[in-house]
C-alpha positions in Angstrom: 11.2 6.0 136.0 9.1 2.6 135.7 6.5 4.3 134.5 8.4 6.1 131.9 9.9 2.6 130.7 6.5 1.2 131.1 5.2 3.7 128.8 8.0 3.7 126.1 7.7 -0.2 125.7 4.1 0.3 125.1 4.6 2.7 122.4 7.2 0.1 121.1 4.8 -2.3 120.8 2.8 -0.7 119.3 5.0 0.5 116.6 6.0 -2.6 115.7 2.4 -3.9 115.5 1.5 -1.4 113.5 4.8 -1.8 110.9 4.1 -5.6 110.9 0.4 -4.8 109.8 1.6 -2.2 107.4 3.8 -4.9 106.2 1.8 -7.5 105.2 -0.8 -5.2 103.7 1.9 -4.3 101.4 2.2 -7.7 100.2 -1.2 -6.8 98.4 -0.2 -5.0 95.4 -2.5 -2.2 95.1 -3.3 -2.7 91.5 -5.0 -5.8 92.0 -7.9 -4.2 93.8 -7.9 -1.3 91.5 -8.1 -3.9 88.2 -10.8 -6.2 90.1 -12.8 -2.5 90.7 -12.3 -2.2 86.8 -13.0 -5.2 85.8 -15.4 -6.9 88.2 -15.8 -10.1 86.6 -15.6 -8.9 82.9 -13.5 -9.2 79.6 -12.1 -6.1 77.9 -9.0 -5.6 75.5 -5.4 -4.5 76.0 -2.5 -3.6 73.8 0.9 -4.7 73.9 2.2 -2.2 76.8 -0.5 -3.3 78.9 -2.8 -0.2 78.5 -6.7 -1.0 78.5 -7.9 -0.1 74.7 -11.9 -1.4 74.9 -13.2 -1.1 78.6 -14.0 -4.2 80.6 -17.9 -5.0 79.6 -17.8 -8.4 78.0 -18.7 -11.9 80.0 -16.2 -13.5 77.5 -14.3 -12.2 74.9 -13.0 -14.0 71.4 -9.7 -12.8 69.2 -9.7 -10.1 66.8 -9.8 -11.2 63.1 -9.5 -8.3 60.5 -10.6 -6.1 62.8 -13.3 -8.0 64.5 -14.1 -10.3 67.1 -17.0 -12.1 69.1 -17.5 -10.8 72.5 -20.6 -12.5 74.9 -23.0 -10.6 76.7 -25.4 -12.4 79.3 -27.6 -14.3 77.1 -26.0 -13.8 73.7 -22.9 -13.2 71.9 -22.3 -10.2 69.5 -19.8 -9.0 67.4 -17.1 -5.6 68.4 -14.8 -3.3 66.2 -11.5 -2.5 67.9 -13.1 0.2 69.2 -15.8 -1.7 71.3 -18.5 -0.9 69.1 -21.4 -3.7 68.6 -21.6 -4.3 65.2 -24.2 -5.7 62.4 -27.0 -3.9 64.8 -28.0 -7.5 66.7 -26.8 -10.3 68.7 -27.1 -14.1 68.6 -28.2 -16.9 70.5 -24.3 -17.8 70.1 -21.6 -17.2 67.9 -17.9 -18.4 67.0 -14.6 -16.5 65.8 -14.5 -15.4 61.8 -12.0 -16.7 59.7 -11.4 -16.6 56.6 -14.5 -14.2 56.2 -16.6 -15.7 57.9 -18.0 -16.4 61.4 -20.7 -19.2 62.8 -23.7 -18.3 64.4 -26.6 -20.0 66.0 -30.1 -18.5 65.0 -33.3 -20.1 66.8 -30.9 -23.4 67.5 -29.8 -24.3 64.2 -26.4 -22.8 63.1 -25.0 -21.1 59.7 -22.6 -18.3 58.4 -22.7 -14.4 58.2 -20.0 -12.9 56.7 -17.9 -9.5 57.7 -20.9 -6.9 57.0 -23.1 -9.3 58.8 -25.0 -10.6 56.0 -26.0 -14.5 56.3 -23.9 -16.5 54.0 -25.0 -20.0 54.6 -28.2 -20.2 56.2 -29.2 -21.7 59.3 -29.2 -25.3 59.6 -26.4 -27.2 61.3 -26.6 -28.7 64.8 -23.0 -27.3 65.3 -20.6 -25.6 63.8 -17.1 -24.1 63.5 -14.6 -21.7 62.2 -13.3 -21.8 58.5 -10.0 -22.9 57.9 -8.4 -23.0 54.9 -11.7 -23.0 52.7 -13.6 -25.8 55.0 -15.9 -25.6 58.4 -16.5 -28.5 60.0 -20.4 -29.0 61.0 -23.3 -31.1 63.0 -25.4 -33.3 60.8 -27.4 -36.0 62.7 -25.0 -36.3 65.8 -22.0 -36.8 63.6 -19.3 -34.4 62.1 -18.5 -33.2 58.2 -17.2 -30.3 56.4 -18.7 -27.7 54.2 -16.9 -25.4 51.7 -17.7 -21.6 51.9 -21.2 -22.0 49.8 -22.3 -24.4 52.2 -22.1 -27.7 50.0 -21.0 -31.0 51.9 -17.5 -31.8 50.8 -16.5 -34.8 53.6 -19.7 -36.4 54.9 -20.7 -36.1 58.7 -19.5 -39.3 60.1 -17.4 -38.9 62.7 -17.6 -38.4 66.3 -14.9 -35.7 66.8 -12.8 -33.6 64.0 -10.5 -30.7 64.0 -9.9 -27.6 62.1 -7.9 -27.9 58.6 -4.5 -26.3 59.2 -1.3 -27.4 56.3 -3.4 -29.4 54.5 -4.2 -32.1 57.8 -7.1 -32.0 59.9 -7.5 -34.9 62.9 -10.5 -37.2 62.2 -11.9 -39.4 65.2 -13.1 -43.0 64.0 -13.4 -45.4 67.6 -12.0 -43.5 69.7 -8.5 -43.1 68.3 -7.2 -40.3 65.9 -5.5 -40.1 62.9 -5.6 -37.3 59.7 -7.3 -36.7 56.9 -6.5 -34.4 53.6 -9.3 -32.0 52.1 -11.0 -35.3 50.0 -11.5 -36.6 53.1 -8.4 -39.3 52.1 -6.8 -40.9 55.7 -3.3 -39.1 55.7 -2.4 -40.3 59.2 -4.0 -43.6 60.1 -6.0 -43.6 63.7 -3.5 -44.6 66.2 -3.6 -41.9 69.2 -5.5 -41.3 72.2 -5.3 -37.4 71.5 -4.3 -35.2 68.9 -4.3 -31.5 68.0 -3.9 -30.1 64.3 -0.4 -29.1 62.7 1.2 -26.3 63.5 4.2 -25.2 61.7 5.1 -29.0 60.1 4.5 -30.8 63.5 1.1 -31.2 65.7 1.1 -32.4 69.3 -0.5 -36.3 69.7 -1.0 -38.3 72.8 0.1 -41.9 72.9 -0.3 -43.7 76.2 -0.6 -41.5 78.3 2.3 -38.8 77.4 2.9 -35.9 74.3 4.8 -35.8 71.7 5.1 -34.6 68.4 4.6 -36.2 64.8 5.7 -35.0 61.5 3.4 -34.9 58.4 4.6 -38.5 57.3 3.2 -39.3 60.9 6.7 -40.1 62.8 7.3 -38.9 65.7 9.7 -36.4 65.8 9.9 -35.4 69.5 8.9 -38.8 72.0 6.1 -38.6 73.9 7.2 -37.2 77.3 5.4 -34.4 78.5 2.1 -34.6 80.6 0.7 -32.4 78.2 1.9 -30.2 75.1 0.7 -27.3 72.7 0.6 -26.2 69.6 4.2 -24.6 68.0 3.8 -21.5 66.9 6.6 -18.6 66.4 9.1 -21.5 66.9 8.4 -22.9 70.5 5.4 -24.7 72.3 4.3 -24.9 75.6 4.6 -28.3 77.5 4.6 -29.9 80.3 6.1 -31.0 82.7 7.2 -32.5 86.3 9.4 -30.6 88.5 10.2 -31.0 92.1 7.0 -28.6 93.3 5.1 -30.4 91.2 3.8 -29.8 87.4 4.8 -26.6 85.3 4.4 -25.8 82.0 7.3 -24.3 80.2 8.5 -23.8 76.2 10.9 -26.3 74.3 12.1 -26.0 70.7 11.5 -28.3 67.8 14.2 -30.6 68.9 11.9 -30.8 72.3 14.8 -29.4 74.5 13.6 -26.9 77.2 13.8 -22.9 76.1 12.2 -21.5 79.0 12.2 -23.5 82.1 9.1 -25.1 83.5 7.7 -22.6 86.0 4.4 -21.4 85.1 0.9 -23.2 86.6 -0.4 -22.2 83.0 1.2 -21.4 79.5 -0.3 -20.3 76.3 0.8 -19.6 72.9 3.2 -17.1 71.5 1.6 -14.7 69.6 2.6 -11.2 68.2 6.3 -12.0 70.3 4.1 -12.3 73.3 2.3 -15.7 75.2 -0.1 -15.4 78.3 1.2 -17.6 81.4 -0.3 -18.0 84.8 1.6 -16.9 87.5 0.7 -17.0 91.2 -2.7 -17.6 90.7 -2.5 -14.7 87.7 -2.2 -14.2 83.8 0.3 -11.6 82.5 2.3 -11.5 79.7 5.8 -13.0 78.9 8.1 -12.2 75.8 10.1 -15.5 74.2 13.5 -14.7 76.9 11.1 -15.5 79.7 11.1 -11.8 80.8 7.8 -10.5 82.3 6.2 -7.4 80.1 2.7 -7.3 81.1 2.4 -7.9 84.9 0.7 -11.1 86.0 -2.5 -9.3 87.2 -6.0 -10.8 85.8 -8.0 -13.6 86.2 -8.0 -14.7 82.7 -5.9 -13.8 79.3 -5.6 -15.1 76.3 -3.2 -14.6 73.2 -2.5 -11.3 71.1 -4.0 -11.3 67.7 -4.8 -7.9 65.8 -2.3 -6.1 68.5 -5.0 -7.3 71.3 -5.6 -9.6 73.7 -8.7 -10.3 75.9 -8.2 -10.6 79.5 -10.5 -10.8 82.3 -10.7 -9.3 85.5 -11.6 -11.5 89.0 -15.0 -10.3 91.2 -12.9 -10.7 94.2 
């Protein structure tokens, strides 16, 4: 009879060894091991329900912009069709989004301008460059920073340290380490007066002043106080910002009055984009729509916003 009990309570034991083991693999969601197989370490595309559209291949990955977007490859970057197709035939030493029809690249160190068929537009000379926005790119000339128009011609001579894209008519200029903004001639809009700005995004643009975000209108008042440890651009409406909470600092989404929409929660929020914004979740990027509610499932290492109904996300080697 000893024996028997003897006997049963080992099997016990064992059972429940074997459930608790059971039980805290199960705490692993299987998909993450079958996306870090997929992915291992690279970029691909999805669409809005989540469904992988251009295969994981990419060691980064840009936005899609009329159908095309910069993708990186070991030592160079490259250009894809929504298919995944490499287009113009070649790659570069590196490369930046197009917009408005055309994209940077850097050719034997200097950089210029190819437009969509791949064609060089402006040639080769810049020590950096950037995107076009609204008709001007701002470029490198002698360690400082200018903007060209769309045939190349200098339309605001390089001579600051740090400038922003045009967006509404404003882009930040840096003069001593403060910013301020300038108009298209070049004519101080905004006079320098923050530690930190970003452009303007739907009439208002994020701007550091000491130490804490706010917002400023175009007229340069600020609209929502400088509060938040950091803040985002506004786009669709809301902006991501953030904040301190009791376990510590979380971004989450306020309105243009700067009252909380979605409550801070997320160790990482991005823009809303196509009704959708990437946040950071438990050590993973998913997708969230502008109620809060999850429609992608937090599961990659990396994400970034919709544009041309697709986002880039990257997988984890682990």
């Amino acid at each position: 009879m000893m024996f028997s009990k003897i006997i049963i309570l080992t099997i016990l034991i064992a059972a429940v060894t074997l459930t608790s083991c059971n039980s805290s693999n199960s705490n692993k969601d299987p998909t993450d091991k079958i996306l870090a197989d997929t992915f291992q370490g690279k970029w691909g595309y999805i669409n809005s329900d989540g469904q992988i559209v251009i295969e994981p291949q990419f060691n980064n990955a840009g936005y899609f912009h009329n159908g095309i977007a910069k993708v990186s490859f070991r030592n160079k970057d490259g250009f894809i069709d929504k298919t995944g197709q490499l287009l113009f035939g070649r790659k570069f030493d590196s490369a930046r989004d197009f917009s408005d029809g055309l994209a940077p690249v850097q050719i034997e160190g200097k950089w210029g301008y190819i437009n969509n068929k791949g064609e060089v537009a402006i040639n080769p000379q810049f020590e950096g460059a950037e995107s076009f926005h609204q008709g001007l790119a701002n470029v490198k000339v002698n360690t400082k920073w200018g903007y060209i128009d769309k045939t190349g011609k200098v339309v605001i001579e390089p001579k600051s340290d740090l400038i922003g894209q045009f967006s509404e008519g404003f882009a930040l200029y840096s003069v001593g380490g403060n910013t301020g903004y300038i108009d298209k001639t070049g004519k101080m809009l905004i006079e320098y007066q923050f530690q930190h700005s970003w452009w303007f995004s739907e009439g208002l643009a994020p701007v550091e002043v000491e130490g804490k975000w706010g917002y400023i209108d175009k007229t340069g008042n600020l609209v929502i106080q400088p509060r938040f440890l950091n803040a985002d651009l506004f786009s669709e409406g809301v902006a991501c910002a953030l904040v301190i909470t009791m376990t510590g600092p979380k971004w989450g989404y306020i309105d243009k009055t700067g009252d909380l929409v979605l409550d801070p929660q997320f160790t990482w929020a991005g823009t809303f984009s196509e009704g959708l914004a990437p946040v950071k979740v438990k050590g993973k990027y998913g997708f969230i729509d502008k109620t809060g509610k999850v429609v992608i499932k937090p599961a990659y290492a990396e994400a970034q916003s919709f544009s041309d109904g697709l986002a880039a996300v990257g997988g984890s080697e682990n």
